[in-house]
C-alpha positions in Angstrom: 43.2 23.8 21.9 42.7 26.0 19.0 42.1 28.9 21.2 45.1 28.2 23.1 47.0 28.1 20.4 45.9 31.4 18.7 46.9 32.7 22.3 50.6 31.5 21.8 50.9 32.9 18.0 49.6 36.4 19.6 52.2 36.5 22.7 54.8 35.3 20.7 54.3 38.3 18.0 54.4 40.9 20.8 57.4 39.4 22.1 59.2 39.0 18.9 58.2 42.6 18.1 59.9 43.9 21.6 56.7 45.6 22.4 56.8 47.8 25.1 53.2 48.1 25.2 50.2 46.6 23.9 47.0 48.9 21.9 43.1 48.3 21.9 41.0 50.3 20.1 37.4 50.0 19.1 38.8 49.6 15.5 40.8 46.5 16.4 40.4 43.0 16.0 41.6 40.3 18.7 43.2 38.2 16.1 45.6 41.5 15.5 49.1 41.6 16.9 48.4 44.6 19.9 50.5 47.0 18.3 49.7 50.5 17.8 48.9 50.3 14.5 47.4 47.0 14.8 45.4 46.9 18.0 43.5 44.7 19.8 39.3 44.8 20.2 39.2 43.7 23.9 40.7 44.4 26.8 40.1 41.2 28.3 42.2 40.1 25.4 45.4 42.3 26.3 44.8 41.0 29.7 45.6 37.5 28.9 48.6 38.2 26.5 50.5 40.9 28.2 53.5 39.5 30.4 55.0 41.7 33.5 56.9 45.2 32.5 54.7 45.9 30.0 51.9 48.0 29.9 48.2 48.0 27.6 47.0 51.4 26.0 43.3 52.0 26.0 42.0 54.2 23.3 39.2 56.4 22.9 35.5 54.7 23.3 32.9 52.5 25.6 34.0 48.8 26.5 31.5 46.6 27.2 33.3 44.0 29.1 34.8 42.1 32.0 38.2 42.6 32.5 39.3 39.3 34.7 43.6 39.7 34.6 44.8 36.3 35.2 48.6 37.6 35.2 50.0 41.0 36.9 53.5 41.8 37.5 56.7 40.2 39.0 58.0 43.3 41.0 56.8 47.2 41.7 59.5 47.7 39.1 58.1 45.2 36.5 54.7 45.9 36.9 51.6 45.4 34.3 49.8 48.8 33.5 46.2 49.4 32.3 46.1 52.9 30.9 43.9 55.0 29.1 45.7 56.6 26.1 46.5 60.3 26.6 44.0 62.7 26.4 41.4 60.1 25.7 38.4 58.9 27.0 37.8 55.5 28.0 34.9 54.0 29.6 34.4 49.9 30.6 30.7 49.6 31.3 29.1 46.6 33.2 26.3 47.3 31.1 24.6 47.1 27.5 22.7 49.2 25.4 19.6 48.1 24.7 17.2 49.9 21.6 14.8 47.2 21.5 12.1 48.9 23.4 8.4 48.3 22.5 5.8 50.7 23.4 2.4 49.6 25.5 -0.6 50.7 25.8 -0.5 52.7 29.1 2.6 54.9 27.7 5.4 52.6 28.8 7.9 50.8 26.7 9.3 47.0 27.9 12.0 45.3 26.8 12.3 41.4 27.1 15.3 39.1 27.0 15.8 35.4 27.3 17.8 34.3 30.6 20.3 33.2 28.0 21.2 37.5 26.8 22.6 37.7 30.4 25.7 34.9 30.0 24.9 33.3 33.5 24.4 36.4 35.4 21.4 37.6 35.4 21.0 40.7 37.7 17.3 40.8 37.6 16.7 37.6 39.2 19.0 38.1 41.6 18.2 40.3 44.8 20.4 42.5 46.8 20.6 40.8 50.1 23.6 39.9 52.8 24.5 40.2 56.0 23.6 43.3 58.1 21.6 44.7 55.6 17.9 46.0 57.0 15.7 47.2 54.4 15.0 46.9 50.6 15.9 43.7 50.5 13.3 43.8 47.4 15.9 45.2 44.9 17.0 43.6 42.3 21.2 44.4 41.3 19.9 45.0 38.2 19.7 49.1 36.8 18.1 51.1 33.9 20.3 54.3 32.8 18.9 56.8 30.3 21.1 59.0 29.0 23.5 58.6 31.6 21.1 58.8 34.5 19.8 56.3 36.3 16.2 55.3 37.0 14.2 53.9 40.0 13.3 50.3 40.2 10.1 50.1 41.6 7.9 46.7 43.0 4.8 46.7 41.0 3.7 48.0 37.4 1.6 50.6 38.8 4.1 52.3 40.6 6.0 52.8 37.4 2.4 53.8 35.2 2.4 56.3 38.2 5.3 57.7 39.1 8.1 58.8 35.8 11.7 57.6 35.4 11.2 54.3 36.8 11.4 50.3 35.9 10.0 47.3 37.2 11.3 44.0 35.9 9.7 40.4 36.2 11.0 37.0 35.2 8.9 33.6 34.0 9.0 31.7 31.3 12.9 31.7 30.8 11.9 35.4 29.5 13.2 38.6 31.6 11.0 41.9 31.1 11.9 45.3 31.8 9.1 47.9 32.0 10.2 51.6 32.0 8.7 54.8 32.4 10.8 57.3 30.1 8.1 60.1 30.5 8.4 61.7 26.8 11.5 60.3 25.9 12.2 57.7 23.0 14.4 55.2 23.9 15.3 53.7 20.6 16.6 57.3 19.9 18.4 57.6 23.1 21.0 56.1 25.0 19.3 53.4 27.5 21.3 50.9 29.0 20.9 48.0 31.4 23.1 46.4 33.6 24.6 42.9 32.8 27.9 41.9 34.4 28.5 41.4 37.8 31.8 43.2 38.3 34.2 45.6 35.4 37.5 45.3 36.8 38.0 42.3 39.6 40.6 39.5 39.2 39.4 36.2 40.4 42.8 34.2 41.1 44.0 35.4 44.2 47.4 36.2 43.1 47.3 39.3 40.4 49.9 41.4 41.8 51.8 44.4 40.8 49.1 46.0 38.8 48.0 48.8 37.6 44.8 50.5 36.8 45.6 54.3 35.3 42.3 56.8 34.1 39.5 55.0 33.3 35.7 55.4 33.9 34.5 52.4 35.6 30.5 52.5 35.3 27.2 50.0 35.9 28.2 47.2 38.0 26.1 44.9 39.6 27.3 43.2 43.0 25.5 41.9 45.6 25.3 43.3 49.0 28.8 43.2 51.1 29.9 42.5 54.3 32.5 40.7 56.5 30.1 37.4 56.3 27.9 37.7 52.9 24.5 36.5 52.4 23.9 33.0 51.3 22.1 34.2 48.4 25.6 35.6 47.1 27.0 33.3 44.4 30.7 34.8 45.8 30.0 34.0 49.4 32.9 34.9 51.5 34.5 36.5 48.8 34.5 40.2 49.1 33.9 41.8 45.1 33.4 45.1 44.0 33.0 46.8 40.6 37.1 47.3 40.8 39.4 45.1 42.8 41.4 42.3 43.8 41.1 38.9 45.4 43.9 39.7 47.5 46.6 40.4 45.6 49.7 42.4 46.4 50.6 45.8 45.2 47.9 47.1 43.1 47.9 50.9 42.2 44.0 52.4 40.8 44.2 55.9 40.5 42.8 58.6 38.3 39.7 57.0 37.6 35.9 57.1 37.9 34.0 54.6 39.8 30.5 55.5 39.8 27.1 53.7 39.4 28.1 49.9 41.4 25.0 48.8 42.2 26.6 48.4 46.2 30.7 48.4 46.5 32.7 50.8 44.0 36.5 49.8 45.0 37.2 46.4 46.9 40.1 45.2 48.3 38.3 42.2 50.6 39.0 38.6 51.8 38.6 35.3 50.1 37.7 31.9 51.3 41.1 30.7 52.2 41.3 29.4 55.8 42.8 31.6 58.3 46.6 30.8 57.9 46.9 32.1 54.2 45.8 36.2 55.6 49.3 35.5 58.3 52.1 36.6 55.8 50.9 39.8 55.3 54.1 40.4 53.1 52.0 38.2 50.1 49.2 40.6 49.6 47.9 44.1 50.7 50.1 47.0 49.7 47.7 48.5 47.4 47.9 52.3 46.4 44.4 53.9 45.8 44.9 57.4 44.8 43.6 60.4 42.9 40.0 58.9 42.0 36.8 60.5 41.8 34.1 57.8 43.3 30.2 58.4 43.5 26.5 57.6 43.4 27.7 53.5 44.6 25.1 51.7 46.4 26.9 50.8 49.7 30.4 52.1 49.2 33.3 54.3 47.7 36.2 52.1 49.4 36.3 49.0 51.4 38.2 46.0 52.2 38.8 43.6 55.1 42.4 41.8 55.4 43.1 42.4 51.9 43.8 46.0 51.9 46.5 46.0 55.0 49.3 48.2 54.3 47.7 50.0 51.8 47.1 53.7 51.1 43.7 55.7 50.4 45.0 59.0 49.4 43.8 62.0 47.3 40.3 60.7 46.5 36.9 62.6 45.8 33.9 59.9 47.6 30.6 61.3 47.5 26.6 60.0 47.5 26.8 57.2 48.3 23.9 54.6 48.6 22.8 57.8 47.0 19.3 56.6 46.7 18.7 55.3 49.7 17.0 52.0 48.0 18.5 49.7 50.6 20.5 49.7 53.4 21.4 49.1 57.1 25.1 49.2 59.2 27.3 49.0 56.1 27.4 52.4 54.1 30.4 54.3 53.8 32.8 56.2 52.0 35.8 54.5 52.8 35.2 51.2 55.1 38.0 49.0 56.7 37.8 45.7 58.4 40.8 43.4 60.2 43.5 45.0 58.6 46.5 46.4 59.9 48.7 49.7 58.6 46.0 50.9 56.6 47.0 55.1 55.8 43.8 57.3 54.7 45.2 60.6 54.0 43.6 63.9 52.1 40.7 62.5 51.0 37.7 64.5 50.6 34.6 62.8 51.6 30.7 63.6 51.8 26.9 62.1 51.2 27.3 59.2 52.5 23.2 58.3 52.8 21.2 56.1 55.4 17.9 56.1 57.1 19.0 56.9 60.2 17.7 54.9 62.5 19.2 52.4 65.1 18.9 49.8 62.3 20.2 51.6 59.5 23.3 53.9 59.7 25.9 55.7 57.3 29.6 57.0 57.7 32.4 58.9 55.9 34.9 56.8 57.3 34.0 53.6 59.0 37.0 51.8 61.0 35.2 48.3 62.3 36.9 45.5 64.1 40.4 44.4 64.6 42.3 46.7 62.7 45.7 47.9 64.0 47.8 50.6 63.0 45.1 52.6 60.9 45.9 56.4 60.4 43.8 58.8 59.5 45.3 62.4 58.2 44.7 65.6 56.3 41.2 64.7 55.2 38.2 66.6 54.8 34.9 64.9 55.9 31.6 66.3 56.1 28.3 64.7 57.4 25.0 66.1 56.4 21.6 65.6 57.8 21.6 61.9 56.0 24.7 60.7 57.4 24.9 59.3 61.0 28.6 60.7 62.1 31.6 61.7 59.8 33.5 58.7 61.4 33.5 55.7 63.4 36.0 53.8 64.9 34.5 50.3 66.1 36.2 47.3 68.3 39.5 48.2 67.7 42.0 48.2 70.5 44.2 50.2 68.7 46.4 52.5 67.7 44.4 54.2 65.5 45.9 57.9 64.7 43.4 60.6 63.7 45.3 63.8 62.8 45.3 67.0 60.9 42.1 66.2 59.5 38.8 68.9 58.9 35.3 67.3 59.7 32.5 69.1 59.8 29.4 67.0 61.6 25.4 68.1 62.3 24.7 69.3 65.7 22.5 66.2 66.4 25.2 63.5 65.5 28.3 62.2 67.6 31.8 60.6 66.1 31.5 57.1 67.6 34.7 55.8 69.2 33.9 52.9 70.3 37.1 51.8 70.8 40.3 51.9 72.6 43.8 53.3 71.4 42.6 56.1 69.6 44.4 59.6 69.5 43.1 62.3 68.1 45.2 64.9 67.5 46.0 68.5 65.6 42.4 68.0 64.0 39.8 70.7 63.8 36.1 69.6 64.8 33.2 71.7 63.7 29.8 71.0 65.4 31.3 67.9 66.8 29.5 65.8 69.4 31.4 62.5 70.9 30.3 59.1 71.6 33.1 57.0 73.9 31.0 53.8 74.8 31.4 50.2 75.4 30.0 48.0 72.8 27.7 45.1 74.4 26.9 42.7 71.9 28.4 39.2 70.0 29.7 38.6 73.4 26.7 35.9 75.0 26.4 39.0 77.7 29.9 38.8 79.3 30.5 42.7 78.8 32.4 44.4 76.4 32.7 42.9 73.0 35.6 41.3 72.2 38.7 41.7 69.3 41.5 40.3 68.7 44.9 41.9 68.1 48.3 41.7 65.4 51.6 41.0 66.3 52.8 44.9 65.3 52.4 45.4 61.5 51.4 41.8 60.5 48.0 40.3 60.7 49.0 37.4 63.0 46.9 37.1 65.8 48.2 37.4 69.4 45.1 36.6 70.5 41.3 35.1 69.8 40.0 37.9 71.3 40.0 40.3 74.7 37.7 42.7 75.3 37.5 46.5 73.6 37.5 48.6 76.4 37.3 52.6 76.4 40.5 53.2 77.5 44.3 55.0 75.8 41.9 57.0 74.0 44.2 60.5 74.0 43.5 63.9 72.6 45.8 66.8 72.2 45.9 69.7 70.5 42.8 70.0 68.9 40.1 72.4 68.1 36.4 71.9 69.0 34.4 74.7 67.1 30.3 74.0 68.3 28.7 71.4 70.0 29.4 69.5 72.9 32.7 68.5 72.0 34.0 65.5 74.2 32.6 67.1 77.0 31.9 64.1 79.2 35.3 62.3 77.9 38.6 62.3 80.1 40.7 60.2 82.6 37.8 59.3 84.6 35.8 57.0 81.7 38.6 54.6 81.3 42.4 53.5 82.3 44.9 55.3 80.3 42.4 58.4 79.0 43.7 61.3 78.6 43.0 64.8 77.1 44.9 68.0 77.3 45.9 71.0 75.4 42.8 71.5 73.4 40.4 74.5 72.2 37.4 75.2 72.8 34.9 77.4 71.4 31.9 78.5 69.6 30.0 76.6 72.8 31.8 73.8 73.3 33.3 73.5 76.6 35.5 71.4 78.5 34.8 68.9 80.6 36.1 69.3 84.9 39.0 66.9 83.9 40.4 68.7 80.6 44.0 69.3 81.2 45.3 72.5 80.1 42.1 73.5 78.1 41.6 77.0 76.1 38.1 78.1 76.5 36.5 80.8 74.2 33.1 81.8 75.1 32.5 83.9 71.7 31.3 82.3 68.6 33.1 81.7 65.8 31.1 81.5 62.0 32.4 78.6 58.9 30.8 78.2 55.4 31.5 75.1 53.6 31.9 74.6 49.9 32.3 72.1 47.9 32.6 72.7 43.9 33.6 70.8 40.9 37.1 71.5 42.0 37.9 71.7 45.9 36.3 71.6 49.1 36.6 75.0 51.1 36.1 75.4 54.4 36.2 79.0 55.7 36.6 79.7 59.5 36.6 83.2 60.9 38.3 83.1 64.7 38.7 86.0 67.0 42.2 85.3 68.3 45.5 83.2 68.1 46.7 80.5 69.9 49.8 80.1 68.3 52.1 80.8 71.6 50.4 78.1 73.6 53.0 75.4 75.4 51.6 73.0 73.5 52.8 69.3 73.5 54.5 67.1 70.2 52.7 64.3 69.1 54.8 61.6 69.2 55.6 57.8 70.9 56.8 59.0 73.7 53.8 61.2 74.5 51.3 58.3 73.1 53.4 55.3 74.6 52.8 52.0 74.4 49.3 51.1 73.6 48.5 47.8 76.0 47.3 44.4 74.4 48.1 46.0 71.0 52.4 46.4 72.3 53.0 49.2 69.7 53.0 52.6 69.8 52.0 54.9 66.7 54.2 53.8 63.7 54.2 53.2 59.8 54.0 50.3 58.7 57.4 49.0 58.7 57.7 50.1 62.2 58.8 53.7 62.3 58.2 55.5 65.0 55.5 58.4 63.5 55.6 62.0 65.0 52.7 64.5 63.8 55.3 67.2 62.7 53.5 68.3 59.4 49.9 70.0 59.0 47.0 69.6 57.0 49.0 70.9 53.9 52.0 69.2 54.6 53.7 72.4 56.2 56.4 71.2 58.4 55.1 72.2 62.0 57.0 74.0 65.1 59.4 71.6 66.6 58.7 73.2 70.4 54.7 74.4 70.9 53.3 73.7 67.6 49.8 75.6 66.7 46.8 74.1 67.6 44.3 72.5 65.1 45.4 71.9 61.6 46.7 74.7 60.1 50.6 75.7 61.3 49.6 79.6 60.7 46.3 79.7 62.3 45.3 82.7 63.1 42.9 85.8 64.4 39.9 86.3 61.7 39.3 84.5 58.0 41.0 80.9 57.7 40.7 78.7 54.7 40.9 75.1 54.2 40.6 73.7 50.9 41.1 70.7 49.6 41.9 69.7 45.9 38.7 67.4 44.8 38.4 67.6 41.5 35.6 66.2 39.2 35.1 63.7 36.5 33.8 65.8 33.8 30.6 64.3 33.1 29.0 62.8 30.0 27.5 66.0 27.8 24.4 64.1 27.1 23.0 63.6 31.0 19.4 63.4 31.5 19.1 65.1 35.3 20.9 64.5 38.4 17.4 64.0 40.4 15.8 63.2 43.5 16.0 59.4 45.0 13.6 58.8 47.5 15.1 61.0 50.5 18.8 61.3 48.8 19.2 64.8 48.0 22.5 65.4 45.5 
């Protein structure tokens, strides 16, 4: 009651003051007012006073705390804002510092805790474990950082006697102990801290909407495993979390922040537990905005959500190493992953290291498309698979349409994109050392055939349907360019009904295939380097002619038509009919013939593709960047 009250006495002060905004500082108090020059302490605090329109300034300094917002906005026009002050530096940690370290007698220090230090959450009892996950099952979600860097848990004390920047942790007694190897550092005199909170940034009610989340650094959560179906050992189960997110929601914006250091998701825009008639109006949630963020070195991944994040846009953001390394893992890794949504729009984002043992159990993507999902399109980004991630993307048991164009992915010879799918057209995009995988998925279907999905009504998430089977067929390519590799040499109108490809390049020794219509077929080689820096990622192509004059067809409905079972074509999501008339840089393309790949002024010798990807600048004080297991970074 008392607290309650105090509550009132604060809200009513910032509304009889007329503030516009709200202040915290690590020089306030939460018994202050909120205004500028007498802030709050917490954020959480701001959080629960600040009413719709208004907006809470973050100053300089590390937060230590769980920001849960029980209230967001009324409108995109009277929306709540979480910003950090200008030209200041704010980091909200899901960890503590700990200087409590006590030396032992073979060189390592420990620190203990009672259960009690970790308020109900105790990430080193808890493991990381959940559905579809095949190895390393062993981890706790807890995490030791030293200056900035992070550690390697390890299983036994002797592997951390042995083996330097490591910790082992063990529980009895009501007591937690961590053990760490610091090699010659002091960690009394440096900065070591531990995680303790499960998520930073997540509301719990499932109707925060119209919020925003504006330049903040987002480090040390500590989730459990996610998936579509979660693990029973997950004290959210069936409720998709991250280290920032929503429980639904409607209309969130997070851009220009850091999310780094999630022990498994970074961003989450998942389901809840609600039965299956509160995910039909998709008008009450979804809409999201996640833009302009720099995301890295999460466990499992950059972006995901299933449901939740329909309608909403992934644009303009930097997603690298991630499950960086390598401690866990199995068919869930990836820089940006989608589940049963519809209208989802991933545009210019630059993506790479996404990490996985690759094996049939255990696989890794840049962006992961899987099951259901309607509507999705994919344009102007920049995707790169190395030798620890299986493909650059993957589109799973959708029936479509999914639209992949003007986008610049770079794979390894010995990988294939995986469309395993129907409704997907590919088109204006540039494929470097690109093999492809059409195929027929044959499982969760008691050995009837294909697997099964259901589809939308266009743009909603109603079902039509509880489930027809995802065959390979209206997959459609045009206008493409297939630099090395095989290319989609064994795809075409003979794999499936409504296949088609035409009017595409090949080169560099990939070929077409006998039923390529209209193909362009370059026997000489052509030579790339790939860049990326602390500002863009550059790819440089050198060619040895044009094909700028080819009679090339407009991407558009009435070339795509009518994708079966799904009954749309490609559109936006308010049902606009969408025609690929701009390029990778948003140049307006030829109305009659446009170029080939995904530059409008392609042409004979050096091209260059860059895209804008710049980097958090990191703490000063960081320890090493390292070497996990067999994650290279």
């Amino acid at each position: 009651m008392i607290r309650l009250l105090i509550l009132l006495i604060l809200l009513l002060n910032c509304m009889q003051a007329g503030y516009a905004q709200i202040h915290v500082s690590k020089t306030g108090n939460d018994s202050n007012s909120g205004s500028k020059e007498s802030p709050l302490l917490t954020i959480q605090r701001a959080a629960e006073i600040v009413q719709p329109g208004q907006s809470i300034i973050v100053h300089e300094g590390t937060y230590r705390e769980y920001v849960n917002p029980p209230i967001g906005g009324n409108s995109d026009e009277e929306r709540v804002t979480f910003k950090s002050a200008e030209g200041e530096t704010v980091f909200i940690k899901g960890s503590q510092e700990v200087n409590r370290w006590v030396p032992t007698r073979d060189k390592l220090w420990k620190a203990e805790f009672d259960t009690s230090y970790f308020n109900g959450y105790n990430p080193y009892i808890l493991h990381v474990n959940g559905d579809y996950q095949n190895y390393g099952q062993w981890h706790t979600r807890g995490d030791v950082y030293l200056n900035n860097s992070p550690l390697g848990e390890r299983k036994t004390l002797r592997e951390v006697q042995e083996t330097t920047y490591t910790w082992y942790t063990k529980t009895e007694n009501g007591k937690t102990t961590i053990y760490a190897n610091f090699v010659d550092y002091n960690p009394n005199t440096e900065l070591v801290e531990i995680n303790v909170r499960e998520l930073i940034f997540f509301a719990t009610d499932t109707d925060v909407n119209y919020l925003t989340i504006d330049g903040f650094r987002f480090l040390h959560a500590a989730p459990n495993w996610q998936a579509p179906n979660t693990g029973d050992n997950d004290p959210n189960r069936l409720i998709q979390v991250g280290a920032v997110g929503s429980n639904m929601g409607k209309g969130w914006i997070v851009e220009n922040s850091e999310i780094a250091y999630s022990k498994t998701a970074g961003i989450m825009f998942g389901e809840n537990d609600g039965p299956e008639s509160s995910f039909e109006d998709v008008t009450q949630f979804g809409d999201h905005v996640i833009r302009n963020n720099y995301i890295h070195k999460n466990g499992q991944y950059g972006i995901a959500g299933q449901k939740g994040i329909s309608r909403s846009e992934i644009s303009g953001n930097r997603i690298e190493a991630i499950n960086y390394r390598n401690e866990f893992g199995g068919y869930e890794p990836a820089g940006i992953k989608i589940w049963n949504s519809s209208d989802v729009l991933i545009e210019h984002n630059a993506i790479q290291r996404v990490v996985a043992n690759q094996s049939n159990n255990s696989q890794a993507y840049c962006i992961w498309i899987d099951y259901a999902n309607q509507g999705t399109r994919i344009t102007r980004n920049f995707l790169y698979a190395d030798r620890q991630t299986t493909t650059a993307l993957f589109l799973e048991a959708n029936v479509g349409p999914t639209l992949v164009d003007n986008n610049v992915i770079i794979d390894k010879k010995e990988g294939a994109i995986m469309v395993y799918s129907g409704g997907s057209i590919f088109a204006h995009n540039l494929f470097v050392n690109s093999n492809f995988d059409f195929r027929i998925q044959e499982f969760d279907n008691e050995g009837s055939g294909a697997r099964r999905a259901y589809t939308l009504k266009p743009h909603s998430t109603i079902r039509t349907n509880m489930g027809i089977p995802v065959e390979i067929e209206y997959n459609q390519m045009y206008n493409n360019i297939f630099l090395g590799a095989k290319g989609p040499y064994e795809f075409g109108p003979q794999t499936g009904t409504g296949n088609k490809i035409s009017h595409n390049l090949y080169a560099g020794g990939a070929t077409p295939g006998d039923s390529h219509e209209f193909a362009i077929y370059r026997e000489r080689t052509f030579s790339h380097s790939l860049k990326f820096n602390s500002e863009a990622a550059t790819l440089t192509i050198t060619l040895d002619s044009t094909y700028s004059d080819f009679e090339t067809p407009t991407i558009n409905q009435e070339l795509v038509g009518v994708i079966p079972n799904a009954e749309q074509s490609i559109a936006d999501e308010e049902g606009n009919p969408i025609t690929v008339d701009w390029d990778f840089y948003k140049n307006q393309r030829k109305s009659r013939f446009p170029t080939l790949g995904p530059l409008t002024d392609l042409k004979p010798g050096v091209n260059v593709l860059s895209i804008s990807a710049p980097l958090v600048p990191t703490p000063s004080k960081l320890l090493y960047q390292g070497t996990f297991l067999n994650a290279q970074f």
